[in-house]
N, CA, C and O atoms as a GROMACS GRO file, in nm:
protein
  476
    1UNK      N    1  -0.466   1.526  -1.812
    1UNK     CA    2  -0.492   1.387  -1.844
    1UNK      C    3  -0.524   1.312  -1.714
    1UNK      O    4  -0.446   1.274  -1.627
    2UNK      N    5  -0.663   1.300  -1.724
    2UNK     CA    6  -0.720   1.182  -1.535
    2UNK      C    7  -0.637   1.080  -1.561
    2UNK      O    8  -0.575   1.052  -1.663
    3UNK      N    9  -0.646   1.024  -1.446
    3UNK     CA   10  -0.595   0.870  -1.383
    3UNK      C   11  -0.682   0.861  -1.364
    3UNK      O   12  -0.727   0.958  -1.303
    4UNK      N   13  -0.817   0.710  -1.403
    4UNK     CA   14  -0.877   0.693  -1.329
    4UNK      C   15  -0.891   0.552  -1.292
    4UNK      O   16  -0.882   0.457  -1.369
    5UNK      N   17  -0.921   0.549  -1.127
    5UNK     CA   18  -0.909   0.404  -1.088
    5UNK      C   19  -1.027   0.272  -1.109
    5UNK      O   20  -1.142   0.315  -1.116
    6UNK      N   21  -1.018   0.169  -1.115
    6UNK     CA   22  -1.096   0.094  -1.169
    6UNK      C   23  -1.105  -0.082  -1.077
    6UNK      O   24  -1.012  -0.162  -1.086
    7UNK      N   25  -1.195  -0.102  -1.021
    7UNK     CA   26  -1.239  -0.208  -0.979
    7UNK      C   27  -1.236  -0.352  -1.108
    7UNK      O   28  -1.307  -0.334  -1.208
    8UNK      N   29  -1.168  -0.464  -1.100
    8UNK     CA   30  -1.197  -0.564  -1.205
    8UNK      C   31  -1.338  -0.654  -1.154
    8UNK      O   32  -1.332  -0.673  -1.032
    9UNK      N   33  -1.392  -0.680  -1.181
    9UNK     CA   34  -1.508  -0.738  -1.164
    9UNK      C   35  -1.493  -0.898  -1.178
    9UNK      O   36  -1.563  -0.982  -1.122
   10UNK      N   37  -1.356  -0.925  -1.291
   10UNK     CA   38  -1.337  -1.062  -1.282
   10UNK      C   39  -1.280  -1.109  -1.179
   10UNK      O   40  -1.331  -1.191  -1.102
   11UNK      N   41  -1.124  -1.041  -1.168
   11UNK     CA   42  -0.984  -1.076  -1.070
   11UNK      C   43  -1.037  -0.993  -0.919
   11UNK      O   44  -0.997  -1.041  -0.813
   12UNK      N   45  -1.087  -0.925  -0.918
   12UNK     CA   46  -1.143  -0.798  -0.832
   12UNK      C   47  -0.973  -0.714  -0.810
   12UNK      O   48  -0.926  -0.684  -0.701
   13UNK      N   49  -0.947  -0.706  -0.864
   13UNK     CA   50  -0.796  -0.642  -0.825
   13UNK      C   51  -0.820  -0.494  -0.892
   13UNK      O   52  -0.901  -0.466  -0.980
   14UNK      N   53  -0.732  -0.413  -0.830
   14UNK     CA   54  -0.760  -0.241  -0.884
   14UNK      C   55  -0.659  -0.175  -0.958
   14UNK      O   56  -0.541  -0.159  -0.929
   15UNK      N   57  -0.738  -0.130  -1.081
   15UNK     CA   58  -0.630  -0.094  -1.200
   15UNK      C   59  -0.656   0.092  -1.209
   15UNK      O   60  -0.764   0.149  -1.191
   16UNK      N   61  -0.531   0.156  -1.238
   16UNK     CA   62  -0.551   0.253  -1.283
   16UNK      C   63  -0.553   0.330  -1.406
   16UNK      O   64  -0.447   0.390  -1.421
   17UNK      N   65  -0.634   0.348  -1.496
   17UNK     CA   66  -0.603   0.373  -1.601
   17UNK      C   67  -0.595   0.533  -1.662
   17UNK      O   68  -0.687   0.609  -1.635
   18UNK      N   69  -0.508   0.568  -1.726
   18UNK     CA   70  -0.484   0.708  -1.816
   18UNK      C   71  -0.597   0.673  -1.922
   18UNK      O   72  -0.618   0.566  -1.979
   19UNK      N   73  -0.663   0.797  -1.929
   19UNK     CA   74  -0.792   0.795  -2.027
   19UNK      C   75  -0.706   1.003  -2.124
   19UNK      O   76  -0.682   1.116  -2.082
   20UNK      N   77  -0.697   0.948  -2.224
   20UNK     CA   78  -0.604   1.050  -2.299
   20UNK      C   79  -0.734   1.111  -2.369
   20UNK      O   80  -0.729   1.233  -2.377
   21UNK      N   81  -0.857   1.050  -2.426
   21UNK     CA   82  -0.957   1.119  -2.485
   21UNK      C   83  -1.075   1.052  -2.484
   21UNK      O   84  -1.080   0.936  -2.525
   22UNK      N   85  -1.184   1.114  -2.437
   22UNK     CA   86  -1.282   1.034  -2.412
   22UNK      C   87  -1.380   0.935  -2.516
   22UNK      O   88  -1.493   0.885  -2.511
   23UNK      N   89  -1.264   0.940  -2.616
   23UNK     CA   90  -1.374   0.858  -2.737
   23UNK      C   91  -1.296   0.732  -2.766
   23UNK      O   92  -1.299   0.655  -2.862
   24UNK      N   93  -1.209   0.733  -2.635
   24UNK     CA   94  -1.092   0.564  -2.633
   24UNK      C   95  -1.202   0.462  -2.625
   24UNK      O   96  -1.324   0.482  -2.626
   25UNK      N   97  -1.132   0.343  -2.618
   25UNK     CA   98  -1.212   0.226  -2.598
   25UNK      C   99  -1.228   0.269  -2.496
   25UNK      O  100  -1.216   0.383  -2.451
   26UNK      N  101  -1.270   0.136  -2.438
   26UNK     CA  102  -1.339   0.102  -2.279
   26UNK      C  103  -1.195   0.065  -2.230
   26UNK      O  104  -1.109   0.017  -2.303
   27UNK      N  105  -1.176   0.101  -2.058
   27UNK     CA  106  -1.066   0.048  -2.035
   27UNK      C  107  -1.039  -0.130  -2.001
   27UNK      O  108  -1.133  -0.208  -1.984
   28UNK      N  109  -0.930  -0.162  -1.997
   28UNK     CA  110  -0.942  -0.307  -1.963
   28UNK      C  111  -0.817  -0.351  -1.838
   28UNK      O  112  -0.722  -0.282  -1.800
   29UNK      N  113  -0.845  -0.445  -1.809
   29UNK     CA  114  -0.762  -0.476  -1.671
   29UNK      C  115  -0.629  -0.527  -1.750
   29UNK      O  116  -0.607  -0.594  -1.850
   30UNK      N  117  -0.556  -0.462  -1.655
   30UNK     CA  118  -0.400  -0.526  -1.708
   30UNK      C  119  -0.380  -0.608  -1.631
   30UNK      O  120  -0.298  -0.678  -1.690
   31UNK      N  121  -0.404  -0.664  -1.510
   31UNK     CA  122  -0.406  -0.822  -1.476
   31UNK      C  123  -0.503  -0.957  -1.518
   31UNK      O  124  -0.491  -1.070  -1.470
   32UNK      N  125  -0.563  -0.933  -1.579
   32UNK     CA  126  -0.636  -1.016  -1.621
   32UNK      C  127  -0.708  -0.993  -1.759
   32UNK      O  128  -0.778  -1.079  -1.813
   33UNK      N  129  -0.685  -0.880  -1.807
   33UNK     CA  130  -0.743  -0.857  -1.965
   33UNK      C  131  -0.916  -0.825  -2.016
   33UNK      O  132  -0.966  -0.792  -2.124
   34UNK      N  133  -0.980  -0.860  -1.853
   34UNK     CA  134  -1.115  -0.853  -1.858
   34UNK      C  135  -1.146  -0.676  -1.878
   34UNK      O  136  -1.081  -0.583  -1.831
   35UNK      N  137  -1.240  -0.674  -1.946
   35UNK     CA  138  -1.320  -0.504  -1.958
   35UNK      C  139  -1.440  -0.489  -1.908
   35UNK      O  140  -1.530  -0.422  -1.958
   36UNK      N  141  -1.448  -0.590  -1.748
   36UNK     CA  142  -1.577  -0.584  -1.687
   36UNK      C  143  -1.500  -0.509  -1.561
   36UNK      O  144  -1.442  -0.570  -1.472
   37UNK      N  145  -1.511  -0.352  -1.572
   37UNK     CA  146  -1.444  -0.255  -1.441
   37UNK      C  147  -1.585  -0.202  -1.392
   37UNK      O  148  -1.698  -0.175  -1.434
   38UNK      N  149  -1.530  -0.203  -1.312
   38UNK     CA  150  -1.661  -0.117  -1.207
   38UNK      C  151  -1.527   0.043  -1.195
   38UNK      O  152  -1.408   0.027  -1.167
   39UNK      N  153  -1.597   0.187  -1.225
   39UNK     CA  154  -1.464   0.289  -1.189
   39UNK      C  155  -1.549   0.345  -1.007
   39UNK      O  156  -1.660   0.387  -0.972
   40UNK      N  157  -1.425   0.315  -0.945
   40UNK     CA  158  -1.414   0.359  -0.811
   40UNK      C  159  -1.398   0.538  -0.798
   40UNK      O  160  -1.334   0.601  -0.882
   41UNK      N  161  -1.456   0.591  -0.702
   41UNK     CA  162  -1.371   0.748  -0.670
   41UNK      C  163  -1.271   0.709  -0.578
   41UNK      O  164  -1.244   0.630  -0.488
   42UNK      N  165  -1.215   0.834  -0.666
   42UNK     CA  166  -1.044   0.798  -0.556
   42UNK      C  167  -1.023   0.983  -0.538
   42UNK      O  168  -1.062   1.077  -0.607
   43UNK      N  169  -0.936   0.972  -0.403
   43UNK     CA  170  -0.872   1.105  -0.395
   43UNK      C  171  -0.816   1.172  -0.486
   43UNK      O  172  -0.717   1.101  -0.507
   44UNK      N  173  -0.806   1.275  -0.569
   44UNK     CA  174  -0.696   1.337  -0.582
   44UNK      C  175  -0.579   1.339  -0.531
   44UNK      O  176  -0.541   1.368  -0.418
   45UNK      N  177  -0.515   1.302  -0.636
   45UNK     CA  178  -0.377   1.340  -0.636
   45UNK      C  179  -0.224   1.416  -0.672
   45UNK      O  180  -0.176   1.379  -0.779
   46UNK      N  181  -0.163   1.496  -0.612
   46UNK     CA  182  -0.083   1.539  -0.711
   46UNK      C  183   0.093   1.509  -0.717
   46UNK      O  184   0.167   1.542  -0.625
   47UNK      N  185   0.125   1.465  -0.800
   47UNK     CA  186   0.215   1.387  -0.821
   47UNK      C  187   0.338   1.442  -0.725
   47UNK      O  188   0.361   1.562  -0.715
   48UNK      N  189   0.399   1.359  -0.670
   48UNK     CA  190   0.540   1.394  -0.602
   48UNK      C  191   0.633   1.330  -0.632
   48UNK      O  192   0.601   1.212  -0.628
   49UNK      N  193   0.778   1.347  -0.674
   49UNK     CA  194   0.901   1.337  -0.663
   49UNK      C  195   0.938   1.212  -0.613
   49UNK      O  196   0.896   1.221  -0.497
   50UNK      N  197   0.997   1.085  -0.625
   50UNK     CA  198   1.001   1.041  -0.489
   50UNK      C  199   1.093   1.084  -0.362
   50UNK      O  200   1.084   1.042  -0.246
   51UNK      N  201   1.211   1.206  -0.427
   51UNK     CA  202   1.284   1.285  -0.324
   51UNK      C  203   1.171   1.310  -0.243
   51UNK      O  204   1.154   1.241  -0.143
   52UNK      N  205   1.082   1.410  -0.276
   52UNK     CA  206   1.006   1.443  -0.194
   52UNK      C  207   0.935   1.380  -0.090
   52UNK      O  208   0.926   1.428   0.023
   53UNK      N  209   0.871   1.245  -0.135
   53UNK     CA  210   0.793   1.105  -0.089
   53UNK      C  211   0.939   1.096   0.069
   53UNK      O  212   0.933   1.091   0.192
   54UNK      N  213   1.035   1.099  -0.021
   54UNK     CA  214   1.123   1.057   0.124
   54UNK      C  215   1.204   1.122   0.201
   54UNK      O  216   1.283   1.086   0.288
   55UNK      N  217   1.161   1.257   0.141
   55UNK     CA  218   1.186   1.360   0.225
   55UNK      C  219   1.083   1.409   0.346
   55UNK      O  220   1.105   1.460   0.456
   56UNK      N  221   0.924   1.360   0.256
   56UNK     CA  222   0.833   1.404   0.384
   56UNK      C  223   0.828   1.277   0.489
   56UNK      O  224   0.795   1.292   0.607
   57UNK      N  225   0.857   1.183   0.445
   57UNK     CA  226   0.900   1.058   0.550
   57UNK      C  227   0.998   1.112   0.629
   57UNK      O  228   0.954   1.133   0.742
   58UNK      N  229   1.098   1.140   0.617
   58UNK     CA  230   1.210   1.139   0.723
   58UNK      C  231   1.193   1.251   0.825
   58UNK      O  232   1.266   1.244   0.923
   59UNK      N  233   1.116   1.343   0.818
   59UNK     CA  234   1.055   1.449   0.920
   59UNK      C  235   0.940   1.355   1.009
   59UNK      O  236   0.832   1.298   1.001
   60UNK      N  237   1.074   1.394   1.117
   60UNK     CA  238   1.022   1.268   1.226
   60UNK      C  239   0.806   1.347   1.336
   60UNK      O  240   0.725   1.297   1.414
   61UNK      N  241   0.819   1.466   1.271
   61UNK     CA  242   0.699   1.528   1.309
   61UNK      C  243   0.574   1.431   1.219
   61UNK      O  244   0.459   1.408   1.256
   62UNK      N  245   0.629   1.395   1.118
   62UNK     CA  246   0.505   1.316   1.056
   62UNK      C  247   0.478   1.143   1.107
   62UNK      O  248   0.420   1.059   1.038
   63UNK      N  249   0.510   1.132   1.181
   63UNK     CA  250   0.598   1.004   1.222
   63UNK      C  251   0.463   0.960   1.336
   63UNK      O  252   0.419   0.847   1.357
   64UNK      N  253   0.411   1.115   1.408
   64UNK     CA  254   0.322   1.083   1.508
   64UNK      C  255   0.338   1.013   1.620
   64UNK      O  256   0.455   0.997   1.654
   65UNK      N  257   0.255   0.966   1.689
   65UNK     CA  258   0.309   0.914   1.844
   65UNK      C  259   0.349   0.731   1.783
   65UNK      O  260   0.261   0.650   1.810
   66UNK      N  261   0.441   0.691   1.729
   66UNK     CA  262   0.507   0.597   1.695
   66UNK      C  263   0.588   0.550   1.863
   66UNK      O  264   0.664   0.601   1.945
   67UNK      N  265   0.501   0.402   1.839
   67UNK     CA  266   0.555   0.331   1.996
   67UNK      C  267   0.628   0.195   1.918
   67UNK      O  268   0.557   0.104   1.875
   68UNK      N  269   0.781   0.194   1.906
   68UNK     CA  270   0.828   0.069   1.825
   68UNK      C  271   0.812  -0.048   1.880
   68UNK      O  272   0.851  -0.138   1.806
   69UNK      N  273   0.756  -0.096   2.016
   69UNK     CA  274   0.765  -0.194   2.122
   69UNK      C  275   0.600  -0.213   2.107
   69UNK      O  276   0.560  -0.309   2.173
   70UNK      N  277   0.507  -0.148   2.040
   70UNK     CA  278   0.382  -0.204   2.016
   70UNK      C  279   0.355  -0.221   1.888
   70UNK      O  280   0.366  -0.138   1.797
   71UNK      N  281   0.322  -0.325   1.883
   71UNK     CA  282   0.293  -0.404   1.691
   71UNK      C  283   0.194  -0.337   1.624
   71UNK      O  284   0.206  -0.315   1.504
   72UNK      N  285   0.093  -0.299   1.690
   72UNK     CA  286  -0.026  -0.212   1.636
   72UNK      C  287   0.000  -0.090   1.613
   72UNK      O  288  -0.038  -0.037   1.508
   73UNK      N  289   0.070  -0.021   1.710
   73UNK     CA  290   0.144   0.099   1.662
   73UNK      C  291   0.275   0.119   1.525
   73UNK      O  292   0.303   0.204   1.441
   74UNK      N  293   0.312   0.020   1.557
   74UNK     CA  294   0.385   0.006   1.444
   74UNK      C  295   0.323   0.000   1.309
   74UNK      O  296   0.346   0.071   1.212
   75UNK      N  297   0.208  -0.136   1.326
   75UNK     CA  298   0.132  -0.144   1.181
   75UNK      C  299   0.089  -0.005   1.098
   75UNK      O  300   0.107   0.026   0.980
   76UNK      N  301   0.024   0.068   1.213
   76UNK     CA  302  -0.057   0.186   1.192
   76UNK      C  303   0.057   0.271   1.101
   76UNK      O  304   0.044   0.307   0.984
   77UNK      N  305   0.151   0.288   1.174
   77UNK     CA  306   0.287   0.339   1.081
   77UNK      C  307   0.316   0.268   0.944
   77UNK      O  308   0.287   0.317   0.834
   78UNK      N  309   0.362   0.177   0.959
   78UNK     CA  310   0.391   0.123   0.846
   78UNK      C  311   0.277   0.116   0.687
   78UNK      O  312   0.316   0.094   0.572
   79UNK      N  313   0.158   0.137   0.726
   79UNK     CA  314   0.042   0.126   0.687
   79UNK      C  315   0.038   0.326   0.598
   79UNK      O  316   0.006   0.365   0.486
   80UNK      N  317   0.066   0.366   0.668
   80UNK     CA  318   0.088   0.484   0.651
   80UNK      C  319   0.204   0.587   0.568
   80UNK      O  320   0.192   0.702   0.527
   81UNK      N  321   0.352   0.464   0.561
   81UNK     CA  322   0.414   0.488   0.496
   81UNK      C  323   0.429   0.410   0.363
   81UNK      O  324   0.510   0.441   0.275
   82UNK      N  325   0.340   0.298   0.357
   82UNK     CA  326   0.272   0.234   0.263
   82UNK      C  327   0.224   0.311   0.166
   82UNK      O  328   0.278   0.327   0.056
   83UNK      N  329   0.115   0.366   0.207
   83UNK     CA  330   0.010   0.473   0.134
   83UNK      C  331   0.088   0.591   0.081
   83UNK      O  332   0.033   0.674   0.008
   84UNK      N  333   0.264   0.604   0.130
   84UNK     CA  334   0.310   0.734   0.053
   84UNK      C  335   0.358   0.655  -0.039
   84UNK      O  336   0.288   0.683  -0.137
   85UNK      N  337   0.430   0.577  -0.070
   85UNK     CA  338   0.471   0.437  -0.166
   85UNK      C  339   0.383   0.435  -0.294
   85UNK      O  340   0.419   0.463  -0.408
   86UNK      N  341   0.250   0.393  -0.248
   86UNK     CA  342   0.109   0.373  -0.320
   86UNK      C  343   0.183   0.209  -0.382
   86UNK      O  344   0.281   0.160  -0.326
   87UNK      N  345   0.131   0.157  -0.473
   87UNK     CA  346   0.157   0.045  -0.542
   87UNK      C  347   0.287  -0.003  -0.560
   87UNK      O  348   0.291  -0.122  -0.592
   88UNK      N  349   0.380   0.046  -0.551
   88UNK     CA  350   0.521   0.008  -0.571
   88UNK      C  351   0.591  -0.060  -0.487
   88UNK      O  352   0.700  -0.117  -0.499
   89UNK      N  353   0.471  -0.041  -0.338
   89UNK     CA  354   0.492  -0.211  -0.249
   89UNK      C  355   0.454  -0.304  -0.275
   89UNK      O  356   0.500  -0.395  -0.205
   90UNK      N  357   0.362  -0.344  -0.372
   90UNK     CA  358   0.266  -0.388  -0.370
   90UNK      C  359   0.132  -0.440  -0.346
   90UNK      O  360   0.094  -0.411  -0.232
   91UNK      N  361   0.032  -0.520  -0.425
   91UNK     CA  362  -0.108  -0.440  -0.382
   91UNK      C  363  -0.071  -0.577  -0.155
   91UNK      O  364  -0.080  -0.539  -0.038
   92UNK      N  365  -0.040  -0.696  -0.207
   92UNK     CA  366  -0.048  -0.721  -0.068
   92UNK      C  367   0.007  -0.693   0.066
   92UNK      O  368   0.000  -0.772   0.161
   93UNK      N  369   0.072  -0.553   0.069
   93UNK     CA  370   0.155  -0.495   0.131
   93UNK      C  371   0.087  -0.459   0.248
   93UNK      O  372   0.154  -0.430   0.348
   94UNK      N  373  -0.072  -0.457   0.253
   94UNK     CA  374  -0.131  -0.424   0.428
   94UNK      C  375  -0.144  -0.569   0.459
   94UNK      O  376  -0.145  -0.578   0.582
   95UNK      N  377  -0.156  -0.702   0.398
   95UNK     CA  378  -0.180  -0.833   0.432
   95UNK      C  379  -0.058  -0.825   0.532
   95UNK      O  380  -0.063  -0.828   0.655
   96UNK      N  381   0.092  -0.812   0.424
   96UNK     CA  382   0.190  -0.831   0.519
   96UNK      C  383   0.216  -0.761   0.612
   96UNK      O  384   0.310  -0.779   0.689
   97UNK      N  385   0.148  -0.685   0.615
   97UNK     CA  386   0.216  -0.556   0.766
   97UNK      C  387   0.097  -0.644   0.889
   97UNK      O  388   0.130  -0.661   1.006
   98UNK      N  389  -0.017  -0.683   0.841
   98UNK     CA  390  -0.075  -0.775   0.926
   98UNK      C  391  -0.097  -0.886   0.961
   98UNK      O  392  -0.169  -0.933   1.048
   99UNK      N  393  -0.021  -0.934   0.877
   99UNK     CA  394   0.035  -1.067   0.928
   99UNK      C  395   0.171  -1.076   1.013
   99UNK      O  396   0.186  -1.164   1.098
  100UNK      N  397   0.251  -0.998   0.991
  100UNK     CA  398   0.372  -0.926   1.066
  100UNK      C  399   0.325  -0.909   1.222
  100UNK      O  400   0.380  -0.972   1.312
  101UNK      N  401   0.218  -0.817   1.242
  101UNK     CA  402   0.140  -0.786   1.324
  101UNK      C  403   0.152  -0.882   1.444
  101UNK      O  404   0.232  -0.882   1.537
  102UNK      N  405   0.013  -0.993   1.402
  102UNK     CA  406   0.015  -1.139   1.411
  102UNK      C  407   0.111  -1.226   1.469
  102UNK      O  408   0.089  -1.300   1.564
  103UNK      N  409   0.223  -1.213   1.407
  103UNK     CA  410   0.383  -1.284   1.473
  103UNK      C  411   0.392  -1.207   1.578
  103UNK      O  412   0.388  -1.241   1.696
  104UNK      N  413   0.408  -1.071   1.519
  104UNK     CA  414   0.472  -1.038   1.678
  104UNK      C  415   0.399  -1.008   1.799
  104UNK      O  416   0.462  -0.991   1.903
  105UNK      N  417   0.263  -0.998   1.798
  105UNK     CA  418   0.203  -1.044   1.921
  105UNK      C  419   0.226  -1.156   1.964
  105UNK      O  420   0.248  -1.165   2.084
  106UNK      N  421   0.230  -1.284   1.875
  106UNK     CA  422   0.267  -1.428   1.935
  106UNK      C  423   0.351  -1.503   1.973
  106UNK      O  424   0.360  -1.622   2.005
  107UNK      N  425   0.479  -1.323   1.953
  107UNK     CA  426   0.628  -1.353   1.984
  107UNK      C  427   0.652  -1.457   1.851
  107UNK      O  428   0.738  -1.535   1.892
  108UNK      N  429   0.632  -1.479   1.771
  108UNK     CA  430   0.702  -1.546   1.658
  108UNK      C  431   0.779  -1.437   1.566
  108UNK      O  432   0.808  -1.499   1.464
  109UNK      N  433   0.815  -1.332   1.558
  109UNK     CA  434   0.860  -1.212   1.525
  109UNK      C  435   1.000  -1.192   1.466
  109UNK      O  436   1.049  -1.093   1.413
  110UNK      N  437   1.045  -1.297   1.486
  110UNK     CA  438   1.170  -1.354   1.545
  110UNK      C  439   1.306  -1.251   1.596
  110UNK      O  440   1.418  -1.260   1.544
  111UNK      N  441   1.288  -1.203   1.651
  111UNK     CA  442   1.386  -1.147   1.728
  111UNK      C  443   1.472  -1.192   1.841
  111UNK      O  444   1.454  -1.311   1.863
  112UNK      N  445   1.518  -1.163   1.882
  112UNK     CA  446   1.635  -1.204   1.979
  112UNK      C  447   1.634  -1.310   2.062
  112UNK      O  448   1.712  -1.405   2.061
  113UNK      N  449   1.522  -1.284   2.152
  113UNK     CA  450   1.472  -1.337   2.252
  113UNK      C  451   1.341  -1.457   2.235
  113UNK      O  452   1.270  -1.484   2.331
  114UNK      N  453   1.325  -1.513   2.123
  114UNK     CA  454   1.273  -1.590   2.046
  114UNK      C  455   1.353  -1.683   1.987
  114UNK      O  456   1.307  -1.785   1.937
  115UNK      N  457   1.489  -1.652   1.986
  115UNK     CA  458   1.579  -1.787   1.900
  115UNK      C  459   1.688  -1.882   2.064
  115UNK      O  460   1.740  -1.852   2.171
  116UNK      N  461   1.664  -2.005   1.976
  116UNK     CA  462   1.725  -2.077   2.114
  116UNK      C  463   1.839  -2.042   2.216
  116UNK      O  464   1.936  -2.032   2.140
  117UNK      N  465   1.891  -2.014   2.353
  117UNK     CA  466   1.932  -1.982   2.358
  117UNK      C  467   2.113  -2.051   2.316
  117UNK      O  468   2.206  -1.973   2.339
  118UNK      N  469   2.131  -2.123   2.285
  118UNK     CA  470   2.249  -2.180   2.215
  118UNK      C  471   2.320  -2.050   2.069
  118UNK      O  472   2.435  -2.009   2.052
  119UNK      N  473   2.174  -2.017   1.980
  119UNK     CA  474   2.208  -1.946   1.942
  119UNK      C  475   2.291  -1.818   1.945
  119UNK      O  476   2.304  -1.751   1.842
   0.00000   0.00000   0.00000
């Protein structure tokens, strides 16, 4: 049974839909109800566990040259463990890793050395 992914043409937001037999309707967006999809190619995929999902996370070999003191390096990570997630961060989940980004180049990040020192 495909998953297949789908562009909305109204909301532009990306839906995936289970197609069980090919003589279904047309698919339709579950955020917005419109049945104007454009279908995208997407990778293959084959389903994992989420044990697994966070088991291949915690093998610090997949982790790569991770520098926690650079924001871009970090993003790149986080961006990455995003994509093992898939949707269940949600869809604005690279906005926030780059807007995150953003702060902490401008030192607004708020960490330690950013709050008054009274604090």
């Amino acid at each position: 049974m495909p998953i297949y992914e789908y562009r909305c043409n109204n909301c532009r937001k990306k839906v995936a839909v289970l197609i069980l037999n090919r003589s279904d309707q047309a698919p339709v967006c579950s955020h917005c109800g419109s049945n104007e999809l454009t279908r995208l190619f997407s990778r293959f995929a084959a389903p994992k566990s989420e044990e697994a999902r966070l088991e291949s996370m915690a093998d610090p070999s997949k982790w790569g040259d991770v520098d926690e003191d650079n924001p871009a390096s970090m993003a790149k990570f986080m961006k990455k463990m995003g994509k093992e997630f898939g949707d269940e961060l949600g869809e604005d989940f690279e906005q926030e890793v780059e807007s995150a980004v953003e702060e902490a180049s401008k030192g607004e990040d708020g960490s330690p050395d950013t709050f008054p020192p009274d604090l």
